[in-house]
DRENBAVO-517701 format. One record per residue (C-alpha): residue in three letters; x, y, z. Coordinates in steps of 0.05 Angstrom, whole numbers. Example, Ala and Ser with C-alpha at 12.3 -4.5 7.8 and 13.67 -1.06 7.14 Angstrom:
REM DRENBAVO-517701
{"ALA"; {246; -90; 156}}
{"SER"; {273; -21; 143}}
REM end
This chain:
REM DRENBAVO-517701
{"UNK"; {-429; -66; -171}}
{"UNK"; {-385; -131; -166}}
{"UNK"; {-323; -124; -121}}
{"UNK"; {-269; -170; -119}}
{"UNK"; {-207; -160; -78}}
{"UNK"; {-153; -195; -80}}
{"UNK"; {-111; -206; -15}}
{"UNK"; {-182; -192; 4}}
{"UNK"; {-158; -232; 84}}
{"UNK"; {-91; -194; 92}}
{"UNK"; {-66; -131; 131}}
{"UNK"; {-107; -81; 86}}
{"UNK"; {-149; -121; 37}}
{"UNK"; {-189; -146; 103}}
{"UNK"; {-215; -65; 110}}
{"UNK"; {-222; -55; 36}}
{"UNK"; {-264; -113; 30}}
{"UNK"; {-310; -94; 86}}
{"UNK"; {-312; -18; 59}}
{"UNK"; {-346; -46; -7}}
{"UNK"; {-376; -116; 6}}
{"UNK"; {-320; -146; -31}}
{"UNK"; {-310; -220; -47}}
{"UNK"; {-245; -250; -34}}
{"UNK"; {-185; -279; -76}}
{"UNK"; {-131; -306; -40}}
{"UNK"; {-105; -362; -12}}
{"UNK"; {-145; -365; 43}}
{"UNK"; {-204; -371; 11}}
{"UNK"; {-164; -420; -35}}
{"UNK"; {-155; -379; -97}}
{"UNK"; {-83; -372; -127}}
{"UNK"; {-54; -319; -178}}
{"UNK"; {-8; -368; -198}}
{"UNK"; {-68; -406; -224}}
{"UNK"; {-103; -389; -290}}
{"UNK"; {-171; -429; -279}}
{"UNK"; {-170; -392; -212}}
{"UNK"; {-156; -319; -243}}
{"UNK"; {-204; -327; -291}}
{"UNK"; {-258; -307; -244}}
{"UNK"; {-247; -231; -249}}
{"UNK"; {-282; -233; -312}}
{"UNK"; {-346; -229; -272}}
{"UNK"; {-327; -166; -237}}
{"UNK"; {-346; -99; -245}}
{"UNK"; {-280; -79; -200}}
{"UNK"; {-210; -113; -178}}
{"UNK"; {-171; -80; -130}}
{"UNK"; {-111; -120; -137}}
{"UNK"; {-64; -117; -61}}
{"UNK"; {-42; -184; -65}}
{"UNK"; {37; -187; -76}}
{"UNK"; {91; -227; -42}}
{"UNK"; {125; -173; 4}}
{"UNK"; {196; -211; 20}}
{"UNK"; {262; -171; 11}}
{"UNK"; {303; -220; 25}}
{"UNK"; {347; -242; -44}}
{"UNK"; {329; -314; -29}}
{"UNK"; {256; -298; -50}}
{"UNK"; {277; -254; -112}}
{"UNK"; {248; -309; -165}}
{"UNK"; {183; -317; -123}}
{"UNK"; {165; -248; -109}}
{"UNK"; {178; -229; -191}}
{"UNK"; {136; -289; -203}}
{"UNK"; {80; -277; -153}}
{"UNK"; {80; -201; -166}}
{"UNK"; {93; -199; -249}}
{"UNK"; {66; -258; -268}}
{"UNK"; {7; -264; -222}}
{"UNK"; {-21; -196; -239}}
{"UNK"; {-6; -212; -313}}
{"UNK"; {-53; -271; -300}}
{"UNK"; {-110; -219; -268}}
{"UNK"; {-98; -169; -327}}
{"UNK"; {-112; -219; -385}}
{"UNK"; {-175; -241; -352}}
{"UNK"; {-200; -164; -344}}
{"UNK"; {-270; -144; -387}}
{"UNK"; {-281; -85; -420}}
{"UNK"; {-299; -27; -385}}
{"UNK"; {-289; -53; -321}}
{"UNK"; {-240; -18; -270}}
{"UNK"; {-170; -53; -236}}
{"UNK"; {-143; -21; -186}}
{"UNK"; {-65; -36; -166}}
{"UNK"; {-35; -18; -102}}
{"UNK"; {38; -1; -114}}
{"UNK"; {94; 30; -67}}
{"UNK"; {125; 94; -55}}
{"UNK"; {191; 51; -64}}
{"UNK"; {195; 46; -129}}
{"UNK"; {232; 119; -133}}
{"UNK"; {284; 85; -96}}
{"UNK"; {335; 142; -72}}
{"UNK"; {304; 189; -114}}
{"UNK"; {247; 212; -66}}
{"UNK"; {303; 242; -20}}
{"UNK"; {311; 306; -68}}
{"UNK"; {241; 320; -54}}
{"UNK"; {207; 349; 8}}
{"UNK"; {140; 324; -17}}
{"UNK"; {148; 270; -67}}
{"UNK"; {105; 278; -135}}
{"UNK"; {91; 222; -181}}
{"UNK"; {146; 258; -229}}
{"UNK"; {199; 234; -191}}
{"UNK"; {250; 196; -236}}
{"UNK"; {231; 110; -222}}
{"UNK"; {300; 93; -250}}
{"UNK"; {342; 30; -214}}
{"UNK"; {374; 54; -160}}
{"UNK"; {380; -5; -112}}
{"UNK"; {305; -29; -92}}
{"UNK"; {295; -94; -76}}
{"UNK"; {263; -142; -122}}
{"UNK"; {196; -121; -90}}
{"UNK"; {196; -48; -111}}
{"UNK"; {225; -72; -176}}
{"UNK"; {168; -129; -190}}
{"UNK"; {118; -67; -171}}
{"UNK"; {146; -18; -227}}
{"UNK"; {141; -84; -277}}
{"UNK"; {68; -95; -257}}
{"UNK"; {48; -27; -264}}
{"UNK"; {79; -30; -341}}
{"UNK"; {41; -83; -359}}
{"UNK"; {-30; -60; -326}}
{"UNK"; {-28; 0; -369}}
{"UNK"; {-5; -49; -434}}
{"UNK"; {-70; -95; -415}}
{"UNK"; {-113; -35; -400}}
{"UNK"; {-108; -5; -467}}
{"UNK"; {-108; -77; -506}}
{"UNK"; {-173; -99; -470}}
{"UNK"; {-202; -30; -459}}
{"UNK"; {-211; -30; -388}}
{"UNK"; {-201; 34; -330}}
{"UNK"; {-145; 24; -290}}
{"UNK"; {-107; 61; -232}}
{"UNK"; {-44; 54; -206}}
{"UNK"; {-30; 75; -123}}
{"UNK"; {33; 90; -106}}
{"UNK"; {26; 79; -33}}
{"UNK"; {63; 111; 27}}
{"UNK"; {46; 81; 93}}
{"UNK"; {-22; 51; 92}}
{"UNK"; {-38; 27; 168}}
{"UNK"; {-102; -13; 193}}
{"UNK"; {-121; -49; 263}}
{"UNK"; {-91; -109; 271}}
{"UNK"; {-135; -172; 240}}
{"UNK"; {-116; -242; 264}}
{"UNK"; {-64; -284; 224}}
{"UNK"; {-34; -217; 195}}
{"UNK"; {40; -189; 194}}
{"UNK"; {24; -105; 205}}
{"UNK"; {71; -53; 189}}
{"UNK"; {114; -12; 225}}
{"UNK"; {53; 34; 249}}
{"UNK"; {13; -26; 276}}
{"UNK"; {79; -64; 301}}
{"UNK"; {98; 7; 339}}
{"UNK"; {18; 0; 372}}
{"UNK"; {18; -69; 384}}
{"UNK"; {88; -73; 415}}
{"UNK"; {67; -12; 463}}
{"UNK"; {1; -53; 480}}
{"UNK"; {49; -122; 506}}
{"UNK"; {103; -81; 527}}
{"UNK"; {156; -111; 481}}
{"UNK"; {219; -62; 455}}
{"UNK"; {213; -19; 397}}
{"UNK"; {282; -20; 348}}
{"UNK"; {286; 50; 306}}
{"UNK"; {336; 64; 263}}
{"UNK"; {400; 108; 288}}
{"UNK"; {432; 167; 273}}
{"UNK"; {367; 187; 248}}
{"UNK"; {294; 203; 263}}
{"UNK"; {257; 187; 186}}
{"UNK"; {200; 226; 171}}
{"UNK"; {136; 182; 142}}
{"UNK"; {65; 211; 116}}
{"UNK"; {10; 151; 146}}
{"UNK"; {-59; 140; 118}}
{"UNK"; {-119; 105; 150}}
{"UNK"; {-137; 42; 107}}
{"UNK"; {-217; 71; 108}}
{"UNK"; {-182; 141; 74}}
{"UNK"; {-147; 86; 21}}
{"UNK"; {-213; 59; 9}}
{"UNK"; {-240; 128; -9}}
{"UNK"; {-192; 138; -57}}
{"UNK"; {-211; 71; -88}}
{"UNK"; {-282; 93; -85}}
{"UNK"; {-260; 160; -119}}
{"UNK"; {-227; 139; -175}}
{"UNK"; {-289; 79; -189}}
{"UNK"; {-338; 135; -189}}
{"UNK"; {-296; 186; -231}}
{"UNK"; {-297; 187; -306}}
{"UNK"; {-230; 184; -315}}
{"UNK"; {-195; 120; -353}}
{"UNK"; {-138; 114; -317}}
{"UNK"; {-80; 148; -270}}
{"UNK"; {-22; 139; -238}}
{"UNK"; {-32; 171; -158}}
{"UNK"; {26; 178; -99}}
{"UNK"; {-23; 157; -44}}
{"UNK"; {-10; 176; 30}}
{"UNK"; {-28; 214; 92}}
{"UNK"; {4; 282; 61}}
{"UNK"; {41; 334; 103}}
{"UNK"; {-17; 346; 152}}
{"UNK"; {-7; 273; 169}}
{"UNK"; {68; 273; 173}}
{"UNK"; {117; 262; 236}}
{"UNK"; {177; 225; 250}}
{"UNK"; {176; 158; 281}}
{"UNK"; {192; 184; 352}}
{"UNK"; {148; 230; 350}}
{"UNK"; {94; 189; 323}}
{"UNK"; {115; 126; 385}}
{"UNK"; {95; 194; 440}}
{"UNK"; {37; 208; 403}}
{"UNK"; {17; 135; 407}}
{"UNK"; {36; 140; 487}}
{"UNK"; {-12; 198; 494}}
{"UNK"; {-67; 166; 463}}
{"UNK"; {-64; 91; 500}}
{"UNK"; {-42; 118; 567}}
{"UNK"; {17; 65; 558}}
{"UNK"; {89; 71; 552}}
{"UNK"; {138; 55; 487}}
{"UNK"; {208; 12; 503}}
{"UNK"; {257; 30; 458}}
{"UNK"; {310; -20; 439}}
{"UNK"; {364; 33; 432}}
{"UNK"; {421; -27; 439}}
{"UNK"; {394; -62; 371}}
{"UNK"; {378; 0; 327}}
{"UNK"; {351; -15; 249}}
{"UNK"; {393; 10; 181}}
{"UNK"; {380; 77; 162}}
{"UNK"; {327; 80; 107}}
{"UNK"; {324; 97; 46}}
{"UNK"; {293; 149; 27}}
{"UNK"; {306; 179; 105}}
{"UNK"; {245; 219; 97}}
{"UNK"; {182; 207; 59}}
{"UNK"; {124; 256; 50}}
{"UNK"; {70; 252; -8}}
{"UNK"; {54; 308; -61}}
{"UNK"; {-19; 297; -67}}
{"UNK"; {-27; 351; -110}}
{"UNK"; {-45; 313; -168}}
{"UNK"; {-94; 261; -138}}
{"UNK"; {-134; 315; -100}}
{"UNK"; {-138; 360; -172}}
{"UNK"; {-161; 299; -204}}
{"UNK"; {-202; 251; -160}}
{"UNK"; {-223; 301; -106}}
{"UNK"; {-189; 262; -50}}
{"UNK"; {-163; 280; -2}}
{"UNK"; {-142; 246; 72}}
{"UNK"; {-212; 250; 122}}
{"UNK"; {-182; 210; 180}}
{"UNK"; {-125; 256; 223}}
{"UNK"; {-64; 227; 252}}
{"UNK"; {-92; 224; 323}}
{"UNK"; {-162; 193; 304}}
{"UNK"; {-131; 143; 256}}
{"UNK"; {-88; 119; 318}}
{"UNK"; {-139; 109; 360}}
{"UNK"; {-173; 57; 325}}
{"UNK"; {-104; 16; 335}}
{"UNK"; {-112; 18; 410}}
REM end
């Protein structure tokens, strides 16, 4: 079985591409979505598991990140064969302030525009058109909806807030957390992500749309998640409580994985406390 991944250097895709042999795409190994000669390669793959996306909130890169995100998985899509399997890694954010009327979040939750960024919007696009290519070409696909994915730092990567919380505790630099709140996040070990890749390639299903994260067993707040961090490493957090974030939106965040455990058998292997470990 061919795997290509693309983003196959970054945060994640450096894991996922380990956990199955993968080959690359990305610009690192000097592959572009933007370009169609380049794109065209996934035609010799048995399996794309597509994490590459521009991840800027900032309005200045709204044009870019629709581009890079829409466009460039448009370009993966037409190049799919039939009966292969693509794999997309959404967000979590594309319910937008919706996912606050739910203690555990299920993939029913209404995706209507309700202030997400162009990111979260360009995700919702893309995952449109891989189900319009899917059925055109005939290929399996499966769409993540991801809440909190964290992995060990790899070099020349930007982590997330998980990774940033272990490696600031690591050099001793201040933490900022929002205030006038404590949010509540569900966090998933990349390796239990790559099961649920692995699940979904050896099911028999032809596609499915999945709200992918650690669940409630694997649920906390941020400050409680920062002392669980200082219990494991020995080491103490700073908090920057003079330069606190925004509050976010949603405030908390907690996956339903009703639906992808009923259908793909999956669910997370890798507790909070082991999962944190590998970080220090």
């Amino acid at each position: 079985m061919r795997v290509l991944v693309t983003g196959g250097s970054g945060f994640l895709g450096t894991w996922v591409r380990a956990f199955f042999n993968a080959d690359d795409f990305s610009r690192r190994s000097n592959l572009d979505l933007l370009n169609l000669q380049d794109t065209n390669i996934v035609n010799g793959y048995d399996v794309v598991i597509h994490l590459a996306a521009l991840l800027d909130k900032s309005t200045e890169a709204i044009e870019e990140v629709f581009l890079t995100n829409v466009e460039g998985t448009v370009n993966l899509l037409r190049s799919m064969r039939k009966n292969a399997v693509f794999i997309f890694a959404s967000t979590k954010d594309v319910y937008g302030r919706f996912a606050d009327n739910y203690k555990f979040v299920p993939e029913t939750c209404p995706t209507l525009y309700s202030g997400q960024s162009a990111l979260e919007w360009s995700k919702l696009i893309a995952e449109h058109y891989v189900a319009f290519y899917a059925h055109q070409i005939g290929f399996r696909y499966c769409i993540f909806r991801l809440s909190t994915v964290y992995a060990p730092l790899t070099e020349g990567n930007t982590p997330n807030f998980v990774t940033h919380y272990a490696e600031s505790i690591k050099k001793g630099t201040p933490i900022r957390l929002p205030t006038d709140c404590d949010p509540i996040r569900d966090i998933l070990h990349v390796s239990d992500f790559s099961f649920a890749c692995k699940a979904f390639i050896e099911s028999v299903l032809p596609n499915g749309i999945y709200n992918l994260g650690g669940g409630y067993q694997n649920a906390l707040s941020l400050r409680e998640l920062i002392k669980k961090m200082e219990e494991i490493s020995g080491l103490e957090a700073i908090i920057d409580d003079k330069n606190p974030l925004p509050k976010p939106v949603p405030v908390n965040y907690i996956s339903d994985l009703t639906k992808v455990n009923q259908e793909l058998g999956w669910y997370p292997s890798i507790s909070i406390e082991e999962g944190l470990k590998s970080l220090f």
